[in-house]
C-alpha positions as CSV (number, residue, x, y, z in Angstrom):
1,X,0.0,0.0,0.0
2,X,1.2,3.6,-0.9
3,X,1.8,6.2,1.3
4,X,0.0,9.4,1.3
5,X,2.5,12.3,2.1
6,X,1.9,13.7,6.0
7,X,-0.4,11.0,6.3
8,X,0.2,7.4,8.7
9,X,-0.3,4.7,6.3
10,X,-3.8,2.9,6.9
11,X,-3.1,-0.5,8.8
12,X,-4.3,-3.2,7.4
13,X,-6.7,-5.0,9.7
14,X,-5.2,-7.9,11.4
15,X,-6.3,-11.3,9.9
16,X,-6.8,-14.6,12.3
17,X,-3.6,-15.8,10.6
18,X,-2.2,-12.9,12.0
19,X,-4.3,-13.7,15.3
20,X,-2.6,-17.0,15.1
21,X,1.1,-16.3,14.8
22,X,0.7,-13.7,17.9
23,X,0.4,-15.8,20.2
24,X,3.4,-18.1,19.5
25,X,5.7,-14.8,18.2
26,X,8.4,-16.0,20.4
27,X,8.9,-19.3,18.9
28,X,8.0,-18.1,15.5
29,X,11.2,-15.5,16.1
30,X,13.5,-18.5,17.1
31,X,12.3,-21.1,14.3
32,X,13.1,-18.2,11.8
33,X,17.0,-18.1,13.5
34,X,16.9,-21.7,13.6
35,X,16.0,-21.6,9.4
36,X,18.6,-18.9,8.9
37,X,21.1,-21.0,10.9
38,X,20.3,-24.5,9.1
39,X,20.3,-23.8,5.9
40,X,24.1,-22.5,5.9
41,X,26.6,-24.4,4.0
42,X,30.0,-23.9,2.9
43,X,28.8,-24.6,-0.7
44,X,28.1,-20.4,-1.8
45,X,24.8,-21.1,-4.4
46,X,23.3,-23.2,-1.2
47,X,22.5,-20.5,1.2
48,X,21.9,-18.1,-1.8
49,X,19.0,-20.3,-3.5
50,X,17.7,-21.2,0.0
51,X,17.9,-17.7,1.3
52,X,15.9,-16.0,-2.2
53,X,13.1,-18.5,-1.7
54,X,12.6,-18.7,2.1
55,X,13.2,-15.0,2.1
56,X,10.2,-14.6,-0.4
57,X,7.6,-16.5,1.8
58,X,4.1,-16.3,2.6
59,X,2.6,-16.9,6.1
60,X,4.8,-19.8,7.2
61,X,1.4,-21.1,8.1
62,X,2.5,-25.1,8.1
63,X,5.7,-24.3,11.4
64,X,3.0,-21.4,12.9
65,X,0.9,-24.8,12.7
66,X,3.5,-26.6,14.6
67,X,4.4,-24.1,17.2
68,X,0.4,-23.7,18.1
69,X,-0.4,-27.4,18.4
70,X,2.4,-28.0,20.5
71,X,1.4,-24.7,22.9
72,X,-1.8,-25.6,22.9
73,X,-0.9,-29.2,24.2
74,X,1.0,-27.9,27.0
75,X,4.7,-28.4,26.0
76,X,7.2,-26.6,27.8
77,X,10.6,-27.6,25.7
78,X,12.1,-26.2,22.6
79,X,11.8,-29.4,20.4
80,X,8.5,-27.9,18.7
81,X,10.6,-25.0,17.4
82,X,12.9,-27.6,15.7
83,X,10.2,-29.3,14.0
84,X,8.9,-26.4,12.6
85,X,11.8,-25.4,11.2
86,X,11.7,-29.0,9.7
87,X,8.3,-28.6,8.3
88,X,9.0,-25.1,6.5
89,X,12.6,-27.4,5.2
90,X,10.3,-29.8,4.2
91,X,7.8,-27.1,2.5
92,X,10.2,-25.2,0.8
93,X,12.3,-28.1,-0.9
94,X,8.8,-29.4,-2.3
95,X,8.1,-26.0,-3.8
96,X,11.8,-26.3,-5.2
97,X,11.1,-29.4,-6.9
98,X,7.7,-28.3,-7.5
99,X,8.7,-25.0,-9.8
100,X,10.6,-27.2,-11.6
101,X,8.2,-30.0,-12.8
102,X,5.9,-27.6,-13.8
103,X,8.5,-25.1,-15.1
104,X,7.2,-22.5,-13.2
105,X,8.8,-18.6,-14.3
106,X,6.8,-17.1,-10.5
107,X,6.3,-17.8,-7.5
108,X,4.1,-15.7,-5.1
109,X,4.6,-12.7,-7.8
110,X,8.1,-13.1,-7.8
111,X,11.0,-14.7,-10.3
112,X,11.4,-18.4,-9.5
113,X,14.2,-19.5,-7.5
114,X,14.8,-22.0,-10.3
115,X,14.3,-18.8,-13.3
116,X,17.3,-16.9,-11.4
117,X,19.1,-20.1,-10.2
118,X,18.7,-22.7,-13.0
119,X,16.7,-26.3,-12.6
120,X,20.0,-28.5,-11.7
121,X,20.6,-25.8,-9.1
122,X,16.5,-25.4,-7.5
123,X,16.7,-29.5,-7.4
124,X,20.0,-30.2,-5.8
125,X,19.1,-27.7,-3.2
126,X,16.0,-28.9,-2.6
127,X,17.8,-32.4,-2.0
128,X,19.8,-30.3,0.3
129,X,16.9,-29.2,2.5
130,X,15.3,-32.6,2.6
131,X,18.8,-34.2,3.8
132,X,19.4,-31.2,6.6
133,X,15.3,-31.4,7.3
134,X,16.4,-35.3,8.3
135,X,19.4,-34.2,10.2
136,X,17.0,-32.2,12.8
137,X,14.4,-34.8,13.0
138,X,16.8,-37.1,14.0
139,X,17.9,-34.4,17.1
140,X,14.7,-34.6,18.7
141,X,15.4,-38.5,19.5
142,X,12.1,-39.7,19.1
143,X,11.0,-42.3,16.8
144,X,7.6,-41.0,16.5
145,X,8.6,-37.4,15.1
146,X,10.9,-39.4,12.9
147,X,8.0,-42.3,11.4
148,X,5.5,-39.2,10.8
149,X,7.5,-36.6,9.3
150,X,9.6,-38.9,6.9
151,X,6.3,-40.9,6.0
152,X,4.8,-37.2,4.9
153,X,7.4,-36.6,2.8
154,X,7.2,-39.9,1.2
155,X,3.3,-39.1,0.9
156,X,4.2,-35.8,-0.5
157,X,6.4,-36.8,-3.3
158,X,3.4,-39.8,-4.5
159,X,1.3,-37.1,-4.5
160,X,3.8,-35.1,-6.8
161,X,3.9,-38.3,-9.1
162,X,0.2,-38.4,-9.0
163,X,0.0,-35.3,-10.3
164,X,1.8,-36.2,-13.4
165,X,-0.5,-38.8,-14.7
166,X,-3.8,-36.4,-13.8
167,X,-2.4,-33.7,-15.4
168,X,-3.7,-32.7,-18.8
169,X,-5.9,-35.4,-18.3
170,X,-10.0,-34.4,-18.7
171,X,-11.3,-37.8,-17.6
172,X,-9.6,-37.3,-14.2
173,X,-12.4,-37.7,-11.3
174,X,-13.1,-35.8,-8.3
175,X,-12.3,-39.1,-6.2
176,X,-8.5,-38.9,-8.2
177,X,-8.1,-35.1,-7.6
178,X,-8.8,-35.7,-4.2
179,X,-5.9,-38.2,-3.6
180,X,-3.6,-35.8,-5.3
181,X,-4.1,-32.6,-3.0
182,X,-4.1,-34.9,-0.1
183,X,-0.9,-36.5,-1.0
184,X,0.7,-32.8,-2.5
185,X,-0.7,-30.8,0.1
186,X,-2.7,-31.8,2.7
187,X,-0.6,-34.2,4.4
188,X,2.1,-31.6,5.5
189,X,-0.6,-29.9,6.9
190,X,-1.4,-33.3,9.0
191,X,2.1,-34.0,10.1
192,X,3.0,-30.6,10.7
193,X,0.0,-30.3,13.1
194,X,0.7,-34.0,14.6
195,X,4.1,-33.9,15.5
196,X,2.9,-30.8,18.0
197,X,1.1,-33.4,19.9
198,X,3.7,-35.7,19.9
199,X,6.1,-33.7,21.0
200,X,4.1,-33.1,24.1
201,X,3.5,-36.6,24.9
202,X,0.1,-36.7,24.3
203,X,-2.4,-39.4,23.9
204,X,-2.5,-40.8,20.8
205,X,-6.2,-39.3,20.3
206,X,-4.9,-36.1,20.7
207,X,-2.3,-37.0,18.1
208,X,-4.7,-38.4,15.3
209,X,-7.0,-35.2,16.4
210,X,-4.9,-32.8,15.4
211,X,-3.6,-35.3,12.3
212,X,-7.3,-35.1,11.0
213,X,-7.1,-30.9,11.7
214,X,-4.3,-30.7,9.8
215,X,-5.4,-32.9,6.9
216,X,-9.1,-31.2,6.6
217,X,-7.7,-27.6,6.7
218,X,-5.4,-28.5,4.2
219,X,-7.7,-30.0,1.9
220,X,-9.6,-27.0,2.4
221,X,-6.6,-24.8,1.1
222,X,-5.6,-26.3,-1.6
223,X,-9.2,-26.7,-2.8
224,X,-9.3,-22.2,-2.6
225,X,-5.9,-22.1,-4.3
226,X,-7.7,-23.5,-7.2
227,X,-10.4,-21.8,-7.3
228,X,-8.0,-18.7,-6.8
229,X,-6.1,-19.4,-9.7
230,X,-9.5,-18.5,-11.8
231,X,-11.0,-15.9,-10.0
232,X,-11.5,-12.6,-11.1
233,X,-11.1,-11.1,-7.8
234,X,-7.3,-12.0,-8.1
235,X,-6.8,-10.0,-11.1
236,X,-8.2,-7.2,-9.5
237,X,-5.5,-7.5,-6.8
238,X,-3.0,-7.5,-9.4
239,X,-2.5,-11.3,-9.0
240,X,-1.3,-14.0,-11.8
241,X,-4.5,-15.8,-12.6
242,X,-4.5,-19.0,-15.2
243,X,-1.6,-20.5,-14.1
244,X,-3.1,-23.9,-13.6
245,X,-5.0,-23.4,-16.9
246,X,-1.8,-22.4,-18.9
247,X,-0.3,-25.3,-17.3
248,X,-3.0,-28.0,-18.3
249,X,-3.4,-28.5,-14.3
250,X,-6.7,-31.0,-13.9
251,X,-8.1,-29.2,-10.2
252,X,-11.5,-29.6,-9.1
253,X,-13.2,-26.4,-11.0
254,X,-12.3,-28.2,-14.0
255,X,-13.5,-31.6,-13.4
256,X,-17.1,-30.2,-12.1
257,X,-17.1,-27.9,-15.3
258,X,-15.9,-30.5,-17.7
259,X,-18.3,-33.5,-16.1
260,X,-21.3,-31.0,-16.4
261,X,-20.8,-29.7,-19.8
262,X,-22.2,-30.5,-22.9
263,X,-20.4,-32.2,-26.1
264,X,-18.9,-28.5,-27.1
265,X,-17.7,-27.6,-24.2
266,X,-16.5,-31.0,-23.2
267,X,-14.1,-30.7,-26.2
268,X,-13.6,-26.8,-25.6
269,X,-11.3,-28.3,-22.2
270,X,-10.2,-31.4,-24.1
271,X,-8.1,-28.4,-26.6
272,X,-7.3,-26.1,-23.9
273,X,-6.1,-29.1,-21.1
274,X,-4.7,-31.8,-22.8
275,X,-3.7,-30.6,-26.1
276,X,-2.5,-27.3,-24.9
277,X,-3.8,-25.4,-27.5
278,X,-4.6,-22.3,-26.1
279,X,-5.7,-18.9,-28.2
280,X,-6.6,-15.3,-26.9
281,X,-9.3,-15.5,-25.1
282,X,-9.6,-19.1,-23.8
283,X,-9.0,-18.1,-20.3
284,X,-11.8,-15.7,-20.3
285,X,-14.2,-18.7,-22.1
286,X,-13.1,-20.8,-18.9
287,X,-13.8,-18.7,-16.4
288,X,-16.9,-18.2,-18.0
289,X,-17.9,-21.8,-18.4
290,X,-17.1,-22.4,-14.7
291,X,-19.3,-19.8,-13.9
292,X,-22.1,-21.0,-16.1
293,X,-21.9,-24.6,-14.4
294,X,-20.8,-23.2,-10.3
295,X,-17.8,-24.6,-10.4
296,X,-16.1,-22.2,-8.9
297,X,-19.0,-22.3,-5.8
298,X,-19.3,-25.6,-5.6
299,X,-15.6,-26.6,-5.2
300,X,-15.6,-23.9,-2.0
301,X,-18.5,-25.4,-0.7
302,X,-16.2,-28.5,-1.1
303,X,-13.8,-26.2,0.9
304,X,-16.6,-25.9,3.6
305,X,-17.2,-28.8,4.1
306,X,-13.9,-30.1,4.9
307,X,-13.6,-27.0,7.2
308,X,-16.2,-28.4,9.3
309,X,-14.6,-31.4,9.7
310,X,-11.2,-29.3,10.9
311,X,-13.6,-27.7,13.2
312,X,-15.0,-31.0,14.9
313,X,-11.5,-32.8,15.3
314,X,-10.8,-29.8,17.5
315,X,-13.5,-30.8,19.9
316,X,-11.5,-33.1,22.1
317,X,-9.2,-29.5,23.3
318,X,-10.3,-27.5,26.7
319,X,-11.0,-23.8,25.1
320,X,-8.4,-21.5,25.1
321,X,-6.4,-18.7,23.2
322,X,-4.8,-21.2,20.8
323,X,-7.7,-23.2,20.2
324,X,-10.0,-20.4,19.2
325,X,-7.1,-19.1,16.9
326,X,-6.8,-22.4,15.1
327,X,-10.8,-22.7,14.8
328,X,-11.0,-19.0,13.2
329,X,-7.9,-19.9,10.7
330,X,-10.3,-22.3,9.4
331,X,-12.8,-19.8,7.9
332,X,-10.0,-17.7,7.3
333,X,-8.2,-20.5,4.7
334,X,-11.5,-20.5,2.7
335,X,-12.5,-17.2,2.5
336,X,-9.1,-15.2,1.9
337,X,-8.5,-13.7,-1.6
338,X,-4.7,-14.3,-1.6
């Protein structure tokens, strides 16, 4: 936002994100050291490449995750602030690899880590934060932490492969989709939320509680990424919108569209998706289609309902600060414009 000469910039209202990432500040400031610290290396490109991406981060929702699950099951250590700098390791190496299957140019608006630093380099440093990632699992000594966060990064690359044989692919089901974003996505969410519980030595309900938190809410946010990447409300914030669509990514607006369209319509996605032929314009017919058929509705109704079922796991917690933080991030992941 601009600022008006002899005038205090307007604040921007504080989101429950923000609400959220108050209340563990402290460990948020020492996971960020502990990031800075980890990802150092003799090797010059290593630090750079890691440094330009971290640097250009969003929320770090998946370690603020981390930090509040384990506060809010009464831990007193330091442990959780490891693991969250493990789970933003683990995040940021997938987006490495990520950019590069998909030959991604941006990334939240900005150049690429792999457009300024090359694909060899964005993949080998990815490797590198996966292998340091495992170094600080292993510090914590426990062969829970160990099981759950090297089993999500397992689930995480299937997902990736998944993802390759939907892509471009119009007959892809909802069911299919589904299993991608939970592998992909969701399941970081899940582990990064799990491992707070099991730091703290909780019951295992607890545990699989905040597992099933983790998993719904991200469900839910992949599930408004997508529908993000059409909307016309991003464009309007001066956003990249189409990216799947340039891409040929198969995400839920585009199965609902596709499987309620008719015979012209149906081969209208089968040019655009699989055959990447795409002319001036086709964005625009898309957006319009989706429209036509609530696509775009239905697929954050989708969003709801897995919402709700992040707000229920959360039943088993006595009320608190935290708590009421994570239940408000929930409506918060579905109805953000970012």
């Amino acid at each position: 936002m601009a600022v008006v000469t002899n005038f205090e910039p307007k604040r921007r209202k504080s989101t429950p994100l923000d609400d959220l990432t108050a209340l563990v500040a402290e460990d948020l400031s020492a996971v960020n050291q502990i990031i800075l610290d980890r990802m150092q290396s003799q090797v010059e490109m290593i630090p750079q490449l890691a440094g330009y991406l971290i640097a250009a981060g969003g929320k770090r929702l998946r370690p603020v995750l981390t930090l509040a699950a384990a506060n809010m099951c009464g831990y007193q250590g330091e442990h959780h602030r490891l693991l969250a700098a493990v789970v933003e390791f683990i995040h940021s190496a997938t987006l490495l690899h990520d950019d590069v299957v998909d030959e991604s140019d941006l990334r939240r608006g900005m150049a690429s880590a792999n457009a300024v630093f090359g694909n060899k380099a964005s993949v080998l440093v990815g490797d590198f934060l996966f292998s340091r990632a495992f170094e600080m699992m292993v510090e914590v000594q426990s062969l829970d932490v160990l099981r759950i966060l090297s089993g999500a990064s397992a689930i995480i690359a299937e997902g990736e492969v998944l993802q390759l044989r939907t892509t471009n692919d119009t007959e892809t089901s909802e069911q299919a989709y589904l299993e991608v974003i939970k592998g992909k996505t969701a399941e970081l969410f899940a582990a990064a939320c799990r491992v707070g519980a099991v730091v703290a030595n909780r019951p295992q309900a607890e545990e699989l509680a905040l597992y099933d938190y983790g998993m719904n809410l991200g469900i839910a946010f992949q599930l408004v990424d997508d529908v993000l990447d059409y909307s016309a409300l991003q464009a309007k914030l001066g956003k990249t919108v189409g990216d799947d669509f340039r891409e040929g990514k198969i995400t839920l607006p585009v199965v609902l569209a596709f499987r309620r369209g008719n015979d012209e319509e149906r081969a209208f996605w089968r040019r655009v998706m699989e055959e990447l032929d795409q002319k001036d314009g086709d964005l625009e017919r898309a957006q319009a289609l989706m429209a036509r058929h609530n696509a775009l509705k239905d697929t954050v109704e989708r969003a709801r309902h897995y919402g709700s079922i992040a707000r229920d796991s959360l039943g088993l917690f006595a009320d608190g600060p935290i708590k009421q933080a994570l239940l408000e991030v929930i409506d918060f992941v579905i109805d953000r414009d970012f």
